[in-house]
N, CA, C and O atoms as CSV, one atom per row, in Angstrom:
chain,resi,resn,atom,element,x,y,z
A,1,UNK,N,N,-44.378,93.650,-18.779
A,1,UNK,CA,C,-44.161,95.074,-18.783
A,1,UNK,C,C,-45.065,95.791,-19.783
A,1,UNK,O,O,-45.614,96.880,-19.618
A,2,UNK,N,N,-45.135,94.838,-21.052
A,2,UNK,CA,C,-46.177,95.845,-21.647
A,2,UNK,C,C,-47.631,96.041,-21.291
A,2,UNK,O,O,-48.457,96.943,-21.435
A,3,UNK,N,N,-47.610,94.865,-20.783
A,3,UNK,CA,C,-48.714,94.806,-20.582
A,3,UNK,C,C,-49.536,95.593,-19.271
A,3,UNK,O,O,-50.749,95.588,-19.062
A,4,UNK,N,N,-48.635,96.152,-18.605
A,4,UNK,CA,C,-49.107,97.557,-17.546
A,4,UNK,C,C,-49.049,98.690,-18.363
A,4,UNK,O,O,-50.038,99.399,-18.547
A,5,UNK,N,N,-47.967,98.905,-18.862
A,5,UNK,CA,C,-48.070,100.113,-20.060
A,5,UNK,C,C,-49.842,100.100,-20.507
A,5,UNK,O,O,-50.700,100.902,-20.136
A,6,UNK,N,N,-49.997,98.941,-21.388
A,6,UNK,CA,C,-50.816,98.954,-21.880
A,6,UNK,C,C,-52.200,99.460,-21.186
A,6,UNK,O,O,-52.905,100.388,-21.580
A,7,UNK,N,N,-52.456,98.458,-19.835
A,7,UNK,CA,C,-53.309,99.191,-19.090
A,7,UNK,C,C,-53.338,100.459,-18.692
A,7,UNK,O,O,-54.266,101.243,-18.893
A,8,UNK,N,N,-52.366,100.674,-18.145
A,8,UNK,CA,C,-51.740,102.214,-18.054
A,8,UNK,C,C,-52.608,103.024,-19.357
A,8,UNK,O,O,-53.818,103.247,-19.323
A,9,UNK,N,N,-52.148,103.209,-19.920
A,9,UNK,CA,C,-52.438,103.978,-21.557
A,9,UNK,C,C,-53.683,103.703,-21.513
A,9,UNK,O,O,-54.108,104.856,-21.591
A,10,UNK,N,N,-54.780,102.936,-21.435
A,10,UNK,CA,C,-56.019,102.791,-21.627
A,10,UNK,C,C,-57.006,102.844,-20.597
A,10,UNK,O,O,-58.195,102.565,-20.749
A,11,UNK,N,N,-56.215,103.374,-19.087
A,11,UNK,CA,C,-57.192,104.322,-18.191
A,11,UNK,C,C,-57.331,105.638,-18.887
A,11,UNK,O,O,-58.434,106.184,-18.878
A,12,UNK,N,N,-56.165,106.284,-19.580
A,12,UNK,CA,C,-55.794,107.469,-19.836
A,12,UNK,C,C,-56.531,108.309,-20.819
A,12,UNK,O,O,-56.575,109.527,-20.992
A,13,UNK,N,N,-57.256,107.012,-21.579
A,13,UNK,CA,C,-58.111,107.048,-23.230
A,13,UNK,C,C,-59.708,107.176,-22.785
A,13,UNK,O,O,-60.359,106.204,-22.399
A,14,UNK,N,N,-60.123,108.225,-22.871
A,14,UNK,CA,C,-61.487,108.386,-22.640
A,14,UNK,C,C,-62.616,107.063,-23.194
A,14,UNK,O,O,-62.084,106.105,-23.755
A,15,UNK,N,N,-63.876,107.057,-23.049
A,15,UNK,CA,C,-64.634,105.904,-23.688
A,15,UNK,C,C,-64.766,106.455,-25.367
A,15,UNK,O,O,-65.516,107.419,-25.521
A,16,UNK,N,N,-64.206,106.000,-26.388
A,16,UNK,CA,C,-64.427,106.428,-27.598
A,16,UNK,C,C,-65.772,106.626,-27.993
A,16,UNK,O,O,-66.070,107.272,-28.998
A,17,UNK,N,N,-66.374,106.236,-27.440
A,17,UNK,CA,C,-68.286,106.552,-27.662
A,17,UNK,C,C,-68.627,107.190,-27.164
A,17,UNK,O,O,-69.841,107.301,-27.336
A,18,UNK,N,N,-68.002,108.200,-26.115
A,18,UNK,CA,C,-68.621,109.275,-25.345
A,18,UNK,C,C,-69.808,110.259,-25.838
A,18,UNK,O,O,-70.824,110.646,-25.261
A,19,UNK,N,N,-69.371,110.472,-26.918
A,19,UNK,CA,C,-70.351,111.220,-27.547
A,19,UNK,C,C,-71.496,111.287,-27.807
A,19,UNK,O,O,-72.228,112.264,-27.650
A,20,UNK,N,N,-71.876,109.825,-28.408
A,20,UNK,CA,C,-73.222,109.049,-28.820
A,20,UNK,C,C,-74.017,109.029,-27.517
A,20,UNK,O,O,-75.218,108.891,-27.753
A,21,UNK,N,N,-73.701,109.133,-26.080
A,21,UNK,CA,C,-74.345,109.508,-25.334
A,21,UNK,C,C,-74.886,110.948,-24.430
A,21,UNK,O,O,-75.588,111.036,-23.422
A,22,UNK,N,N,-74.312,111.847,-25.163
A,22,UNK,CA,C,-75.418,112.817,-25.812
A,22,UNK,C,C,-76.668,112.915,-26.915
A,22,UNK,O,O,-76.559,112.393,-28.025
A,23,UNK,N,N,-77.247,113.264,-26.714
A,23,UNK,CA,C,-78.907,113.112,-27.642
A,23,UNK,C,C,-79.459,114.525,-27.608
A,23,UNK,O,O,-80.052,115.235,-26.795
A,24,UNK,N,N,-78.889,114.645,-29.164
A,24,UNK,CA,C,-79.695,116.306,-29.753
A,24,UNK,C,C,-81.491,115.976,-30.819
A,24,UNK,O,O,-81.691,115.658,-31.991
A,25,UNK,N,N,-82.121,116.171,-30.029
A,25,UNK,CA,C,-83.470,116.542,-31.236
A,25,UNK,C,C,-84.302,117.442,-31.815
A,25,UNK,O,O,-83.852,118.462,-32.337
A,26,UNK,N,N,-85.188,117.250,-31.793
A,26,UNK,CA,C,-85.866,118.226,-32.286
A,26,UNK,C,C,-87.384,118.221,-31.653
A,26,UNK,O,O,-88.225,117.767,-32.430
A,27,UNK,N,N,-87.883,118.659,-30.346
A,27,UNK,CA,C,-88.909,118.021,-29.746
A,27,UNK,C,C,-89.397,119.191,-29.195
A,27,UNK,O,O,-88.642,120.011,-28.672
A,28,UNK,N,N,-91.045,119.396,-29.294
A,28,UNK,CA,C,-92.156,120.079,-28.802
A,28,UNK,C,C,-91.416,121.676,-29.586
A,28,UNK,O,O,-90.716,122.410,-28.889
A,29,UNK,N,N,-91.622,121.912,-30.633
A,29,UNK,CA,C,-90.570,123.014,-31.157
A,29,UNK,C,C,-89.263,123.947,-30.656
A,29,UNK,O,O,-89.003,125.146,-30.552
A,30,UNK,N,N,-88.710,122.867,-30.450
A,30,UNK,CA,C,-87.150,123.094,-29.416
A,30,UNK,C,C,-86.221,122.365,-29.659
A,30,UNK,O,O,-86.419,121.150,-29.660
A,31,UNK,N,N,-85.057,122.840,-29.910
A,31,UNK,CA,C,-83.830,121.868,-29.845
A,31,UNK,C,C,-83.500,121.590,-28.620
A,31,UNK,O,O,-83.192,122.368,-27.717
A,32,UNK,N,N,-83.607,119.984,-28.613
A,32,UNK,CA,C,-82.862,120.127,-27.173
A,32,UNK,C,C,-81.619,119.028,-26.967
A,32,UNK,O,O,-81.576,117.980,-27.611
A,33,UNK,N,N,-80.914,119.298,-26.275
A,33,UNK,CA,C,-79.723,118.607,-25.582
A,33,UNK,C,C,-79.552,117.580,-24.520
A,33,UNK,O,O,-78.639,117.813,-23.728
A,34,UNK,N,N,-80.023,116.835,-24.395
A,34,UNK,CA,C,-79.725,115.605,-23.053
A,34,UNK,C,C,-78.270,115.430,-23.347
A,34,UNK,O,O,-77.719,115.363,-24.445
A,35,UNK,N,N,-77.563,115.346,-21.687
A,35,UNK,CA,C,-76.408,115.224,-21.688
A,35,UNK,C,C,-76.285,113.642,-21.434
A,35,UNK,O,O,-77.246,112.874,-21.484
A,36,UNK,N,N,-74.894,113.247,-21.140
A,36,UNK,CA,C,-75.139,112.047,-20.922
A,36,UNK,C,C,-75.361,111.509,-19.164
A,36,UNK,O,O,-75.293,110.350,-18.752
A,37,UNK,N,N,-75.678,112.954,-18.237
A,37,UNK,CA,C,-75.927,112.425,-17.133
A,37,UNK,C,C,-77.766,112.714,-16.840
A,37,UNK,O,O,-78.243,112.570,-15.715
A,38,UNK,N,N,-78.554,113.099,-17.964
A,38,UNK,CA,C,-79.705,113.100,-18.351
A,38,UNK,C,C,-79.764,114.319,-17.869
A,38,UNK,O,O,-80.461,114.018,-16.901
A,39,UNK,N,N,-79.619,115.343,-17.761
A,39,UNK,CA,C,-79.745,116.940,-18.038
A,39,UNK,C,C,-80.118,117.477,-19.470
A,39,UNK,O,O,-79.617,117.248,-20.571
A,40,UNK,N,N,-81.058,118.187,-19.116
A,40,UNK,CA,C,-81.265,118.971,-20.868
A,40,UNK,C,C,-81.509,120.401,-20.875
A,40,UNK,O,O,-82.074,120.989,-19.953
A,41,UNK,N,N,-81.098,120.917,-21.868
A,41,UNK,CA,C,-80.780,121.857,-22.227
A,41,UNK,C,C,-81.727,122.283,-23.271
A,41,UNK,O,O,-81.661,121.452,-24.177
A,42,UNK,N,N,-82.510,123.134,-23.527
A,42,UNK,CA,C,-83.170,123.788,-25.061
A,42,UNK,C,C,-83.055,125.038,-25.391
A,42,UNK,O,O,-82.996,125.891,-24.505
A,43,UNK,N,N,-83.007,125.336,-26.567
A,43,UNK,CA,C,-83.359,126.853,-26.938
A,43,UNK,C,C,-84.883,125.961,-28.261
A,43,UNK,O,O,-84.964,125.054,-29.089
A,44,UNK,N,N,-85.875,127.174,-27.541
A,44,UNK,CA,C,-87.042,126.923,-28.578
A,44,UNK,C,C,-86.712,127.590,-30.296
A,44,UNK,O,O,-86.367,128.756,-30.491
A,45,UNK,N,N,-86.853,126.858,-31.074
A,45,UNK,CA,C,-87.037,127.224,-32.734
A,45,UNK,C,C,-87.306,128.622,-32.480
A,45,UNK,O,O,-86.354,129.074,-31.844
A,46,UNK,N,N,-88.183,129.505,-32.695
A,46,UNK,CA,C,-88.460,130.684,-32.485
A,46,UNK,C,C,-87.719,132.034,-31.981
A,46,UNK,O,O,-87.734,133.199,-32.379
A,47,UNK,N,N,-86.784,131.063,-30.475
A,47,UNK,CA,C,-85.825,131.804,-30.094
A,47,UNK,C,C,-84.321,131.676,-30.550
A,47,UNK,O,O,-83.385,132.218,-29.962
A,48,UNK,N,N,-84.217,130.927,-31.619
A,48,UNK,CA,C,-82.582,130.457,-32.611
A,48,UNK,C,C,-82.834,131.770,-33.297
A,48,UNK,O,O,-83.749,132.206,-33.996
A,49,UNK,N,N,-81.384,132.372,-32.724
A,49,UNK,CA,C,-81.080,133.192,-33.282
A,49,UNK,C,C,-79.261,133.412,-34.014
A,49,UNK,O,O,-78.580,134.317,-34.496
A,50,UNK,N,N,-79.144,132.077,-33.721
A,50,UNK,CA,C,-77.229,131.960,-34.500
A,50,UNK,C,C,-77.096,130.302,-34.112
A,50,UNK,O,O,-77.696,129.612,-33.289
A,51,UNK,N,N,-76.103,130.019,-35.026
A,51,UNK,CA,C,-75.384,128.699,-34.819
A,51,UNK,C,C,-74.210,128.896,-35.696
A,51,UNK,O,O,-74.101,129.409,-36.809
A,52,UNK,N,N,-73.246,128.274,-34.780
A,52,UNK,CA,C,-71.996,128.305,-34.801
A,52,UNK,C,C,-71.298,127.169,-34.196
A,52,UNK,O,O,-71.584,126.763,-33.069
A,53,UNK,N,N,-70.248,126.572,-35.042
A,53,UNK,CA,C,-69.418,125.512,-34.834
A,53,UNK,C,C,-68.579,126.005,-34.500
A,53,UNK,O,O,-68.232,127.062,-35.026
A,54,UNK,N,N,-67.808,125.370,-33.348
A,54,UNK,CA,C,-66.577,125.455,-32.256
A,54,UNK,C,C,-65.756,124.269,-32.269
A,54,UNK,O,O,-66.124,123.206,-31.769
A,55,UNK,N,N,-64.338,124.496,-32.997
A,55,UNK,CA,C,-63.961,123.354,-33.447
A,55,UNK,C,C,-62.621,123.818,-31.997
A,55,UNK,O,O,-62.365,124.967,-31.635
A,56,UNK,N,N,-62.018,122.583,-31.463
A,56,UNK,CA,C,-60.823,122.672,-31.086
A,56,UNK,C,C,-59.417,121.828,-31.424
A,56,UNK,O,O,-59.026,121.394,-32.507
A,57,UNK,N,N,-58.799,121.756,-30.091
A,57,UNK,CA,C,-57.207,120.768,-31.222
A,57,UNK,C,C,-57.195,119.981,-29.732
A,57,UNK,O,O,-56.132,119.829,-29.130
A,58,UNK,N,N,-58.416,119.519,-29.221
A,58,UNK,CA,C,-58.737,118.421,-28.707
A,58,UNK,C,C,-58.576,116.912,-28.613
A,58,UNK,O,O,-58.118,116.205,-27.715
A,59,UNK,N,N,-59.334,116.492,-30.378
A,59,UNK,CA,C,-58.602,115.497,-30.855
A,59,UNK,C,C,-57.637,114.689,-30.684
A,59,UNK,O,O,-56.768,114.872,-29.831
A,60,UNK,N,N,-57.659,114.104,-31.150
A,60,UNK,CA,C,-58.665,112.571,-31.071
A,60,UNK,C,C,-58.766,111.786,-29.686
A,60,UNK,O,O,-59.127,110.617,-29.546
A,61,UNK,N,N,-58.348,112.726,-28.646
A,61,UNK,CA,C,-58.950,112.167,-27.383
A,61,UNK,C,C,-60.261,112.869,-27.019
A,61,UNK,O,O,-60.969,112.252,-26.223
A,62,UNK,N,N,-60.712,114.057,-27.462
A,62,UNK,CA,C,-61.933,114.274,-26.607
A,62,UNK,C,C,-62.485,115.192,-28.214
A,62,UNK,O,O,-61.774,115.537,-29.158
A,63,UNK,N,N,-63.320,115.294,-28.107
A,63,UNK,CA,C,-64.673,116.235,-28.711
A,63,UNK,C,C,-64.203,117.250,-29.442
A,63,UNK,O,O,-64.133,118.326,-28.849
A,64,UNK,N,N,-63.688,117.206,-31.122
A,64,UNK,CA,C,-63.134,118.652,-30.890
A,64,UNK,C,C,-64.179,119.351,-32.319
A,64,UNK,O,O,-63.551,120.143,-33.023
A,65,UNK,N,N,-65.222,119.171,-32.612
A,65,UNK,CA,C,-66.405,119.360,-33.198
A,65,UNK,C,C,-67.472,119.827,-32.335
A,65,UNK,O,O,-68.139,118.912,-31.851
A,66,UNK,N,N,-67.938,121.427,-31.893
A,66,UNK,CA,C,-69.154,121.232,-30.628
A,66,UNK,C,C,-69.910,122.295,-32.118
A,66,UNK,O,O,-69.427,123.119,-32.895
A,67,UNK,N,N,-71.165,121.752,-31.938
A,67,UNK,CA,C,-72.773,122.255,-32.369
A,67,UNK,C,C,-72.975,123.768,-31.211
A,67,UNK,O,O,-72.978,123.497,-30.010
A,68,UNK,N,N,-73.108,125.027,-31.548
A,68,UNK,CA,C,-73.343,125.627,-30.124
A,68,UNK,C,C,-74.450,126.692,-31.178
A,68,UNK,O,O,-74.221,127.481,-32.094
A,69,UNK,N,N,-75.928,126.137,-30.365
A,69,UNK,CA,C,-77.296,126.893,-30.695
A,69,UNK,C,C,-77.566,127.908,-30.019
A,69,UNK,O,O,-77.963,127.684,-28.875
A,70,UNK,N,N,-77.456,129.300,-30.447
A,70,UNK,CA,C,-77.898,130.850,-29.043
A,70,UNK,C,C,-78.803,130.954,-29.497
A,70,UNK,O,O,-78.835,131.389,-30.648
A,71,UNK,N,N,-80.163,130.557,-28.721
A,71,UNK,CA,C,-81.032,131.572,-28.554
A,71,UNK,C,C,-81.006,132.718,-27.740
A,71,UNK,O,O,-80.058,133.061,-27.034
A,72,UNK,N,N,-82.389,133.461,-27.903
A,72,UNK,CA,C,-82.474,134.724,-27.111
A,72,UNK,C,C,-82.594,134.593,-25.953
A,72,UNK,O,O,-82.616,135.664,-25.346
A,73,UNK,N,N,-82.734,133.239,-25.040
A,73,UNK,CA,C,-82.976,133.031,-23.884
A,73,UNK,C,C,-82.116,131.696,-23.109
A,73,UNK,O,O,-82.188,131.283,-21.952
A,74,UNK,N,N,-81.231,131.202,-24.361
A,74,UNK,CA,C,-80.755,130.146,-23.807
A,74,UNK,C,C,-79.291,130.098,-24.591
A,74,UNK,O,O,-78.915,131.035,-25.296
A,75,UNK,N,N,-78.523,128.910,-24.384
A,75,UNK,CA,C,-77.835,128.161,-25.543
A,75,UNK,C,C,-77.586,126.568,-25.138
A,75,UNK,O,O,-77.233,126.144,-24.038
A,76,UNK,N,N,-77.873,125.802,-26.354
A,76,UNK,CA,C,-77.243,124.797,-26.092
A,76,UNK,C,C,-76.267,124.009,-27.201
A,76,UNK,O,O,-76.501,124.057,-28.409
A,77,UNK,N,N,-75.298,123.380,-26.702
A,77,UNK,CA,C,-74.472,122.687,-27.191
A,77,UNK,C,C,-74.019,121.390,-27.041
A,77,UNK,O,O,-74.060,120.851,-25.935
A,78,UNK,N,N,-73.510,120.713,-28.208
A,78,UNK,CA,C,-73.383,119.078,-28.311
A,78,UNK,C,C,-72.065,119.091,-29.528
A,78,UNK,O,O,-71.702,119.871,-30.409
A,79,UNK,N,N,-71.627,117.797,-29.020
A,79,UNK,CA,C,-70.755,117.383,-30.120
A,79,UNK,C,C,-71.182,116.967,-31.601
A,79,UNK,O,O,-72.356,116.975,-31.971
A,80,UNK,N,N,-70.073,116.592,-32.432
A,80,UNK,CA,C,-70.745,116.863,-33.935
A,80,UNK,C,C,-71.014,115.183,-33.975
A,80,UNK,O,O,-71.819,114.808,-34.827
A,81,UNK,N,N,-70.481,114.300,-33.235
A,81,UNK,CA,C,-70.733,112.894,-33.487
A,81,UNK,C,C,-71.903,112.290,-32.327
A,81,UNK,O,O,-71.985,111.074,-32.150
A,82,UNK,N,N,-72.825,113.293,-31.537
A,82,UNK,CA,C,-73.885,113.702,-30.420
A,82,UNK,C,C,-74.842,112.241,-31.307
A,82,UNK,O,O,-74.700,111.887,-32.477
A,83,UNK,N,N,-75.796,111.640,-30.233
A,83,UNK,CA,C,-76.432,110.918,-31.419
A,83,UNK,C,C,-77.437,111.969,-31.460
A,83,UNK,O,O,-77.678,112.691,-30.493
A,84,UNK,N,N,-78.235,112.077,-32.998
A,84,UNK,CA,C,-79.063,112.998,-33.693
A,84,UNK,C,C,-78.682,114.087,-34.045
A,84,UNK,O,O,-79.381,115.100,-34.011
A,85,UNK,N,N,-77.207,114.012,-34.536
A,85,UNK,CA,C,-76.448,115.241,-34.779
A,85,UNK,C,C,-76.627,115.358,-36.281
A,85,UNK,O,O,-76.797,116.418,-36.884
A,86,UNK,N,N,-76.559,113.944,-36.904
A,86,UNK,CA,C,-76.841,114.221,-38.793
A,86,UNK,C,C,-78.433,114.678,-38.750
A,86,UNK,O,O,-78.488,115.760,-39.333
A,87,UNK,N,N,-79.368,114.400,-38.427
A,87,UNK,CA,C,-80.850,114.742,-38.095
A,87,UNK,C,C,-80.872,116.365,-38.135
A,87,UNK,O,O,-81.239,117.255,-38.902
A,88,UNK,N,N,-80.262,116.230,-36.855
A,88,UNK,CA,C,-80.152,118.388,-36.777
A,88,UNK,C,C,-79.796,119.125,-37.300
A,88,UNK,O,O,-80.147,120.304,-37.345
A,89,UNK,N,N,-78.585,118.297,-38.096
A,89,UNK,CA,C,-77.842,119.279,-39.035
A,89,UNK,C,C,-78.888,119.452,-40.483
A,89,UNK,O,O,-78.779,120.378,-41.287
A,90,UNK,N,N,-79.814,118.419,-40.566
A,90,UNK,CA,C,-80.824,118.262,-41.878
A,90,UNK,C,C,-81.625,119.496,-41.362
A,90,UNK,O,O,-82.251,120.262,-42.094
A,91,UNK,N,N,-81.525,119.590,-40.010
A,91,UNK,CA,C,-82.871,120.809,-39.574
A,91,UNK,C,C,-82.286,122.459,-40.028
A,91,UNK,O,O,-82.698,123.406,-40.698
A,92,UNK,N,N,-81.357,122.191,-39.396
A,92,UNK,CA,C,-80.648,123.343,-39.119
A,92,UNK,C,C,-80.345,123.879,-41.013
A,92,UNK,O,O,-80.702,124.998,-41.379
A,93,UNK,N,N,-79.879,123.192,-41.689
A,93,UNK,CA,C,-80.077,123.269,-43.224
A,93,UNK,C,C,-80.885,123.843,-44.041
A,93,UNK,O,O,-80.690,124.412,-45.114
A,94,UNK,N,N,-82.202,123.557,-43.179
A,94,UNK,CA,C,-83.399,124.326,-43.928
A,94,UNK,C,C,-83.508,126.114,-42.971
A,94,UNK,O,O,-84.612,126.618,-43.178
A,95,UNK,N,N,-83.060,126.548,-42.527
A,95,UNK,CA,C,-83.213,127.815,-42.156
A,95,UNK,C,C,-82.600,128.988,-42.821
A,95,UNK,O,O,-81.378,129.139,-42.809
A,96,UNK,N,N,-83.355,129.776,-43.367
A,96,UNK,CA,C,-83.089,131.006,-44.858
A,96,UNK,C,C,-81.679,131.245,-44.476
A,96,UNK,O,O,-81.533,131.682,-43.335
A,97,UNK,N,N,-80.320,131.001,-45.368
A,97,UNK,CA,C,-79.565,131.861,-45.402
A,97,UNK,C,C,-78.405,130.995,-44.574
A,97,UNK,O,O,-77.278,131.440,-44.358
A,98,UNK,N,N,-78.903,129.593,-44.121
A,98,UNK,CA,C,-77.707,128.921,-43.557
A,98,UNK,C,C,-76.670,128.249,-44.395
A,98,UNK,O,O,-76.925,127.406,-45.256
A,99,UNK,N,N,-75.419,128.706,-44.065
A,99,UNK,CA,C,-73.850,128.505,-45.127
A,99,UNK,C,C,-73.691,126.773,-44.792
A,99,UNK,O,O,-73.650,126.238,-43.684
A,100,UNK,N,N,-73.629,126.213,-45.972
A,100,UNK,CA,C,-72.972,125.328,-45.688
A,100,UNK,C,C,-71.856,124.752,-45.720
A,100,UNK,O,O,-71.354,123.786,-45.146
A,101,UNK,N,N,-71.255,126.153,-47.159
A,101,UNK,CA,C,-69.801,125.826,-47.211
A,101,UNK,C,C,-69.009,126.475,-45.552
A,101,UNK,O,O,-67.951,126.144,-45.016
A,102,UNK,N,N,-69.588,127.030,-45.320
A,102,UNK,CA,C,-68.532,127.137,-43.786
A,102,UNK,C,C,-68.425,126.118,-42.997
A,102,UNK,O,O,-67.422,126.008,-42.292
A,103,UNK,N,N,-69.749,124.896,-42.958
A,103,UNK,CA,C,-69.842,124.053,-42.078
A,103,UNK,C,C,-68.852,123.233,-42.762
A,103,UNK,O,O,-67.913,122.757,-42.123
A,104,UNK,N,N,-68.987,123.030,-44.016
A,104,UNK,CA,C,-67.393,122.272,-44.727
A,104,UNK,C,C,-66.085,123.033,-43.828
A,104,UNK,O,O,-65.283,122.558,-43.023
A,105,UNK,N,N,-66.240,124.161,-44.263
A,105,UNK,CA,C,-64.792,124.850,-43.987
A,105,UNK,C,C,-64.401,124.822,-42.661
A,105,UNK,O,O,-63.185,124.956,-42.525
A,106,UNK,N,N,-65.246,124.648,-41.296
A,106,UNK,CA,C,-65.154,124.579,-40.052
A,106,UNK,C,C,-64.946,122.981,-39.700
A,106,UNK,O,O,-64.240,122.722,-38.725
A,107,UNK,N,N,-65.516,121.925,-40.434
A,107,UNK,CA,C,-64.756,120.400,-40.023
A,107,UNK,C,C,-63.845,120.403,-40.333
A,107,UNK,O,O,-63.224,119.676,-39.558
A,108,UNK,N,N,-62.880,120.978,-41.436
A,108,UNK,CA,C,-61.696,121.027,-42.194
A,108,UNK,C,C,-60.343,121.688,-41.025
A,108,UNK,O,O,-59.124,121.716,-41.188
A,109,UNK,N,N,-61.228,122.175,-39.819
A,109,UNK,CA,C,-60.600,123.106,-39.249
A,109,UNK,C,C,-59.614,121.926,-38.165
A,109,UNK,O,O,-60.411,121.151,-37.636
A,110,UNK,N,N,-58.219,121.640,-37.756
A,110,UNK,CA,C,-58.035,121.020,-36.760
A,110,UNK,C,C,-57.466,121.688,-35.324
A,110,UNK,O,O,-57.137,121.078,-34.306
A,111,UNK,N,N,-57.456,123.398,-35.613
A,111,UNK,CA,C,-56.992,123.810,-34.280
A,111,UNK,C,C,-58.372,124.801,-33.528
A,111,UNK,O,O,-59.543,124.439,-33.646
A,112,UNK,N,N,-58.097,125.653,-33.018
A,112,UNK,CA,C,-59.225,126.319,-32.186
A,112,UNK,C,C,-59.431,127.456,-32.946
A,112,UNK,O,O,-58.579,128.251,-33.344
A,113,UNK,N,N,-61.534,127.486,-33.247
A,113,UNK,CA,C,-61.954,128.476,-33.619
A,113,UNK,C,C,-63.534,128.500,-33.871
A,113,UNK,O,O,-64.338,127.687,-33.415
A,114,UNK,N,N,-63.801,129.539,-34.646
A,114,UNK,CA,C,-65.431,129.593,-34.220
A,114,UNK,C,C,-65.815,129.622,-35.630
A,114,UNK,O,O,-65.131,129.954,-36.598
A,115,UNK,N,N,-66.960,129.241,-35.582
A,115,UNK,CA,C,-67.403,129.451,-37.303
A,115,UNK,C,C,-69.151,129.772,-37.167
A,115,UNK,O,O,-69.935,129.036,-36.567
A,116,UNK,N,N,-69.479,130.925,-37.811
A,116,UNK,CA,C,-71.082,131.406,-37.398
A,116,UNK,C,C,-71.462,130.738,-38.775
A,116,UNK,O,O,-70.924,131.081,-39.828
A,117,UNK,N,N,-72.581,129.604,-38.676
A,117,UNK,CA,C,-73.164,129.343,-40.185
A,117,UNK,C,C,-74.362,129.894,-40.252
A,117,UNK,O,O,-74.892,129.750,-41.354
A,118,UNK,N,N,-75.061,130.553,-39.361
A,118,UNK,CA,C,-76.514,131.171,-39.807
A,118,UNK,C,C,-76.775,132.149,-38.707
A,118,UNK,O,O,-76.873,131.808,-37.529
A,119,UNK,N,N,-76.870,133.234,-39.086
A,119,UNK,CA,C,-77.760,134.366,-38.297
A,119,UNK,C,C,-79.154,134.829,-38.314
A,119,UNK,O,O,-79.541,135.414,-39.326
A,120,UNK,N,N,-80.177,134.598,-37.070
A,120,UNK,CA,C,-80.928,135.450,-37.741
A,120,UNK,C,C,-80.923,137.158,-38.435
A,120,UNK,O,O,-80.438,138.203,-38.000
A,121,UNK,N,N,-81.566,136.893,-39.477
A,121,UNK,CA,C,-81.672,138.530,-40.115
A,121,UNK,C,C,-82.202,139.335,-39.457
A,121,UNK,O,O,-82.301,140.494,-39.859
């Protein structure tokens, strides 16, 4: 008996690595997004004009950390555990005027909300 439970319960549990098969970089001066069904997504450097973390109460079954980049012509978004997500966040760091205590204050967050860490001026 437990042992259907058990199966049971672990169709129900997403792949805990889901994430890592997303891939955020930093390529041809563009952030871009490959999903994990190989779709991509960019907004070019030039056209970043905000970033903002979107936390939800998701957890700990699905994604509740999303990266969301607006440019003037696009947006893209990835989870915070995306692979090349510590990389981007080193990028995203160096742009005049980006908060980092919010990016503290927005992982800290466990229900639904938005957090803007850099605008352009």
């Amino acid at each position: 008996m437990f042992t259907r439970l058990k199966k049971y319960f672990a169709r129900l549990r997403p792949d805990p690595l889901w994430e890592r098969h997303i891939v955020v970089e930093d390529r041809d001066d563009a952030i871009v997004v490959t999903d994990q069904d190989g779709v991509e997504t960019s907004v070019p450097w030039a056209e970043l004009v905000r970033v903002e973390i979107h936390t939800t109460n998701a957890g700990p079954f699905g994604a509740d950390v999303w990266w969301v980049l607006i440019g003037t012509s696009g947006t893209c978004k990835y989870p915070s555990a995306a692979t090349g997500g510590a990389e981007m966040l080193k990028h995203l760091q160096t742009l005049e005027g980006f908060d980092d205590m919010l990016v503290v204050l927005a992982m800290g967050n466990v229900g639904n909300g938005c957090v803007v860490c850099w605008e352009r001026a």
